[in-house]
N, C-alpha and C positions, 0 to 999 in steps of 0.2 A: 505569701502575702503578709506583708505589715500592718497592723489596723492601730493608729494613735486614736486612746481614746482618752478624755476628758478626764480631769483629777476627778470629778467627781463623779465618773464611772468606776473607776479605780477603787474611788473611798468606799462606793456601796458593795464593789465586787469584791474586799479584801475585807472589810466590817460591814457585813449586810444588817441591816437592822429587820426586828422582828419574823428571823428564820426560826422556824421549827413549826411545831403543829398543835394547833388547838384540843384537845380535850370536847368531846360532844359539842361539836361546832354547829353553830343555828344553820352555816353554809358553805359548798365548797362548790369550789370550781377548779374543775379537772379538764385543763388542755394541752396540747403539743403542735409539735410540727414534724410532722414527717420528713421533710428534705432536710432540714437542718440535727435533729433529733432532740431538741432541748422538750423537756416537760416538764409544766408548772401543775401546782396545786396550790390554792390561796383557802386559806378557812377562814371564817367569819364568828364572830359573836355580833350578838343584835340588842342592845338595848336600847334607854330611850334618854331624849334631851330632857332640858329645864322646861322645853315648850309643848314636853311629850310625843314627838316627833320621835321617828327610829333612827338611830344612830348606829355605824360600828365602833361597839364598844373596845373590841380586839381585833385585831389580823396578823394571820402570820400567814408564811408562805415554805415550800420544800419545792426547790428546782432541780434539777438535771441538765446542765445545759454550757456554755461558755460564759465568757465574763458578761458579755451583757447582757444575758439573759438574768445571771441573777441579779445584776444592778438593779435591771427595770425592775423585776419581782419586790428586791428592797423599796422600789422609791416607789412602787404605787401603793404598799401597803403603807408608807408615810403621806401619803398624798389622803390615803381615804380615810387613814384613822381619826375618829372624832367628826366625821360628814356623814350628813343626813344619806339615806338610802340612795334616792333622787339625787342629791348632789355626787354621789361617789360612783353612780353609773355614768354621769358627762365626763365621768375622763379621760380622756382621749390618748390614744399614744404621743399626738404631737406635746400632751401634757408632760409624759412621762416622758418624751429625749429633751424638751426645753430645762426639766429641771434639772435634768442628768447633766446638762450644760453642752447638749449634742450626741451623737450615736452614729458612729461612721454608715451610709448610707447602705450598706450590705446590712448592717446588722440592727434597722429598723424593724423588722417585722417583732425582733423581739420583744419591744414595745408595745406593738400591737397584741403579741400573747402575752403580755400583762396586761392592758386593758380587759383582755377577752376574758381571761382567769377571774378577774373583777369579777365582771359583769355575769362569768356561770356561777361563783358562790351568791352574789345577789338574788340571783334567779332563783337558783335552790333553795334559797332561804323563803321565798315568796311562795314555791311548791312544795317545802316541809309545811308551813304556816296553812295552808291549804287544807293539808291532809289532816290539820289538827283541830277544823272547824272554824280555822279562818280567826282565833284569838291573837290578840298581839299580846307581846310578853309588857 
């Protein structure tokens, strides 16, 4: 089977922007897919705005997977970098194929495990923050 995919699947799967791995990361999230086999891990750093709001200050991400899995991994960590906590959990997969410029219909869920990846380093980040008396940095 053929799958055409969008220049700008191509760009992110041939120059992924912010691959590799964070250094004592505030957060990670750790997913996969079993039928397909791709796995992601997104880390997170957490600092704050001008209005003292949490921000991700960094993300980077390490996939395992076919071209669009690591597109999507590229472009949601472009999507959340510089967004508030709140804002960078609303992103949706259909986020993440619109900017891709589309995502042949088989290989959406990869999407969906960028979003998800998001959304476990957030979470982690919330249950580190927890265990440390609940201080924001």
């Amino acid at each position: 089977m053929t799958l055409n995919y969008s220049k700008e699947v191509m760009k992110n799967f041939m120059n992924p922007k912010n691959l590799g791995e964070i250094k004592n990361p505030d957060g990670v999230g750790k997913v996969g897919n079993l039928m397909c086999g791709d796995m992601m891990n997104v880390y997170i750093k957490v600092g704050k705005n001008e209005n003292g709001k949490e921000i991700i200050k960094d993300i980077k991400f390490k996939t395992f997977g076919c071209a669009a899995a690591i597109a999507t991994s590229s472009m949601i960590t472009q999507l959340a970098k510089g967004k508030t906590l709140d804002q960078a959990s609303k992103i949706k997969r259909e986020d993440v194929a619109n900017s891709l410029k589309g995502l042949p219909p088989i290989k959406m869920h990869c999407s969906n495990l960028a979003s998800e990846a998001l959304n476990a380093a957030i979470k982690d980040y919330n249950k580190n923050k927890l265990k440390i008396g609940g201080k924001k940095k």
